[in-house]
C-alpha positions, 0 to 999 in steps of 0.5 A, spaced: 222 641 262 226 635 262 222 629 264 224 626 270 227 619 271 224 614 275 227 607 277 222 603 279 225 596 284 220 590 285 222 582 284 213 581 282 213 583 274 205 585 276 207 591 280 213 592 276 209 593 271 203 597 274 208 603 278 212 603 271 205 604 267 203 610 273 208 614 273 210 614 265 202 616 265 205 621 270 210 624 265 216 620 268 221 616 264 221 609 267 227 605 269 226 598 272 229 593 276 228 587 280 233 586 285 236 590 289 243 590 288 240 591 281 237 597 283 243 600 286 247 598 280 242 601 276 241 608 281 248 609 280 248 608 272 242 612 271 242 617 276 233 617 277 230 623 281 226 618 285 226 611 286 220 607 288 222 601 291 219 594 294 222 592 301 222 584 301 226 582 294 231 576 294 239 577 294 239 585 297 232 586 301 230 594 299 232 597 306 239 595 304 240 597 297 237 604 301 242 604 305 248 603 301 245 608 297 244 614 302 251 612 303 254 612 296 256 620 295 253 620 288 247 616 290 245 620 296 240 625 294 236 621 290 230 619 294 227 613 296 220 611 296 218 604 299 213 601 295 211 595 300 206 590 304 210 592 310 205 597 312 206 599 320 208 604 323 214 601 326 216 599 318 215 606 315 220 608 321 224 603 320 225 605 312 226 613 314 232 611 318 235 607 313 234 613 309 228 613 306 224 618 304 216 616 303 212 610 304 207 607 300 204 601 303 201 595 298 196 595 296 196 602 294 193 606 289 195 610 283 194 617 286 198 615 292 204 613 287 204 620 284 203 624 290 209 621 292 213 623 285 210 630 285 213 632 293 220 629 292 221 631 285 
C-alpha cells in the first residue's frame, strides 16, 4: 500500500515538529508548512490526503486557507483537520462551516492525531 501524505500547517516549530513526528510513526509521509498561504500552496503542489492545520498563523488565519482550499477544484477533497487552542464549540462549528473535516483541540494527544488520519484517509 502507498503511504498516505500528510501536510501538517503550524506557524509554532514545537507543534510542527510533534504532529510530523506522530503521523510519520502512523506510517504517513509528512509535509510541512508554516503559514497558510504556505499550506495552500503547498496543498496544491503536493496533493496530501489529509491536512492537519492550526487556526491562529500570521499573514492567511487556517480558516481561510481552508476556505480557499474547499474552493479550489483540485484541492476540495483533501480534508482538513484543524489542530488549534481554539477548542469551543462555536470554533468546531465555525471550522466545519469553512469546510473542515475534524477538530483537535490543543493540547491534544498523540492517539487523537491518529484517529482523525485513520477516519478521514
Amino acid at each position: 500500500m502507498a503511504s498516505k501524505k500528510a501536510l501538517v500547517v503550524d506557524d509554532s516549530a514545537a507543534d510542527l515538529a510533534n504532529i510530523k513526528n506522530i503521523l510519520s510513526d502512523a506510517g504517513c509521509l509528512v509535509v510541512t508548512a508554516s503559514s497558510g498561504k504556505e499550506a495552500v500552496d503547498k496543498a496544491k503542489s503536493e496533493k496530501p490526503s489529509v491536512i492537519f492545520m492550526d487556526v491562529v498563523m500570521p499573514d492567511m488565519d487556517g480558516y481561510e486557507a481552508c476556505r480557499q482550499l474547499s474552493l479550489d477544484g483540485s484541492t476540495k477533497e483533501i480534508p482538513v483537520v484543524f489542530v488549534t487552542s481554539k477548542g469551543q464549540k462555536a470554533d468546531k462549528v465555525w471550522g466545519e462551516l469553512q469546510g473542515a473535516k475534524g477538530h483537535v483541540a490543543k493540547p491534544y494527544t498523540a492517539d487523537q492525531i491518529v484517529d482523525q488520519l485513520k477516519s478521514l484517509t
